[in-house]
Structures are given as structure tokens and as C-alpha cells.
C-alpha positions as CSV (number, residue, x, y, z in Angstrom):
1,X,-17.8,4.8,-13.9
2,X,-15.8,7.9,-13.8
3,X,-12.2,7.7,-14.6
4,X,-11.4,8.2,-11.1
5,X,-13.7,5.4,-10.3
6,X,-11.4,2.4,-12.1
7,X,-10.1,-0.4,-10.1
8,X,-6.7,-0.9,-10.1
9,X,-4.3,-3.0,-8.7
10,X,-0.7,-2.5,-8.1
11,X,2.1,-4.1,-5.7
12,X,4.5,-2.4,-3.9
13,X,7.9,-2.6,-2.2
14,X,8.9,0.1,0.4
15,X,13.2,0.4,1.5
16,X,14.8,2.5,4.2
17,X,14.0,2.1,8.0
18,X,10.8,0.3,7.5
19,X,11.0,-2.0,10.0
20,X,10.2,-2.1,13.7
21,X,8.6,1.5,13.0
22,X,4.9,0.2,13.4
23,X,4.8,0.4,9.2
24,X,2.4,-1.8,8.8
25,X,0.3,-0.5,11.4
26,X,0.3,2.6,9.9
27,X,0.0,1.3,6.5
28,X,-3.2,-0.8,7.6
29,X,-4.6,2.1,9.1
30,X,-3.7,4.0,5.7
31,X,-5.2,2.1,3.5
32,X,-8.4,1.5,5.2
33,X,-8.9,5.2,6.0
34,X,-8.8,5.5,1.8
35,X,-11.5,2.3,1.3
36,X,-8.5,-0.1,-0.1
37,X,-8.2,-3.3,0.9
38,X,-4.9,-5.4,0.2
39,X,-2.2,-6.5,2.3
40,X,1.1,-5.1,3.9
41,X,3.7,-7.6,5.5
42,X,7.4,-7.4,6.3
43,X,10.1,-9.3,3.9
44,X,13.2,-10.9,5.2
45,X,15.8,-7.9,3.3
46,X,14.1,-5.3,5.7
47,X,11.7,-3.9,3.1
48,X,8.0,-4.0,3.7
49,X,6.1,-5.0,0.7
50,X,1.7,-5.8,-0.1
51,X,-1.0,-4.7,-2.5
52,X,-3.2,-2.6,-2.7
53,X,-6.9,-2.3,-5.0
54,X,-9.2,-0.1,-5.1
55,X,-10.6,2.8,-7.2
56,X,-7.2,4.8,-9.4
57,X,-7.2,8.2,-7.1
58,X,-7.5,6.6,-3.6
59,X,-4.6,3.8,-5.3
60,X,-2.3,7.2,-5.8
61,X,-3.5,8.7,-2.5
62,X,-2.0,5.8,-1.1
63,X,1.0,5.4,-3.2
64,X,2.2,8.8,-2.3
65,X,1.6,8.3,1.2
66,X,3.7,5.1,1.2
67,X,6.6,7.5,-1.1
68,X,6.8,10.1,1.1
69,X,5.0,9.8,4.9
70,X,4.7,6.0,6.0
71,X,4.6,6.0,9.9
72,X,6.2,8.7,12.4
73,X,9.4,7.0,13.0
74,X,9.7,5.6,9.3
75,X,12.3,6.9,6.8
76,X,11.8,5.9,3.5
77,X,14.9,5.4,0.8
78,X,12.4,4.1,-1.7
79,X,9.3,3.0,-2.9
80,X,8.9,0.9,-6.0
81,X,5.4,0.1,-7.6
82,X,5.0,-2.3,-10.1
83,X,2.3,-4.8,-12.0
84,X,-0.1,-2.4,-11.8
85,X,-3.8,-3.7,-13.6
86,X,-7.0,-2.4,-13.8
87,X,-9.2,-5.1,-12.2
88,X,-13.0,-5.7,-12.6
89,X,-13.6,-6.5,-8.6
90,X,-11.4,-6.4,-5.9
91,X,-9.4,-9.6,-4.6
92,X,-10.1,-8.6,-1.2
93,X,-12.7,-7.7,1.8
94,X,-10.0,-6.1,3.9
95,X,-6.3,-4.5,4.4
96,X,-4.3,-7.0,6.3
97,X,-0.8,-7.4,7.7
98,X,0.2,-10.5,7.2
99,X,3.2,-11.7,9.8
């Protein structure tokens, strides 16, 4: 497997106006557009937080998309990534919002 190739896993926790924006739409749409599967849901302090697997560059793809783009009417403060793991399979089948 090339080093590109590695799965990885790695939560994440977005802040700003993230909320009520279609994020997770957008985020869904996102990550299955790059092959990764995880999840994306909303949290009760107006972040929107998931997880995301899949092979190390689509993982950063994704990571800088959530940094810097999210949806059209989205404006990000802050994105923090953390407990990031290379895995040997993926958890998941899908990329789901959870509600």
C-alpha cells in the first residue's frame, strides 16, 4: 500500500456559524464525494462534530475542506482534529448525519 493509501482515522470538532447552514449536508456530500465514510452530527454548544476514515490524502482533503470551505452559508472560527489512528479497516459502510 502506498503511503497515501493508509487508513486513518481522526475525529473532528468544527466552531463558528455551523449550524442551521445545511453543514452536515454539505459535509455528507463532502465526504462521500472523497470515498470516506464516518459521521457528521450537530452538538448541543453549536459546533458540529463526527469522524471521518479512509485512506491519509482523501482524510486531509477533507480536513481542509472542513478548515476552510464547509457549506455556502457556513463561517468557520475553528476546526480542531484530534485522536487521529491509522486503522487496519474502516468502522463504517457510509458517511452519515446522525440527528
Amino acid at each position: 500500500m502506498a503511503e497515501g493509501d493508509t487508513l486513518i482515522s481522526v475525529d473532528y470538532e468544527i466552531f463558528g456559524k455551523v449550524q442551521g447552514v445545511f453543514f452536515r449536508k454539505y459535509t455528507q456530500a463532502e465526504g462521500k464525494k472523497l470515498g470516506l465514510v464516518g459521521w457528521v452530527q450537530n452538538t448541543d454548544q453549536g459546533t458540529v462534530q463526527g469522524q471521518l476514515q479512509g485512506p491519509i490524502s482523501q482524510v486531509r482533503h477533507m480536513q481542509e475542506w472542513l478548515k476552510t470551505r464547509g457549506s455556502p452559508k457556513s463561517h468557520i472560527d475553528r476546526a480542531n482534529f484530534n485522536n487521529e489512528k491509522v486503522i487496519l479497516k474502516l468502522d463504517y459502510s457510509d458517511f452519515q448525519i446522525i440527528k
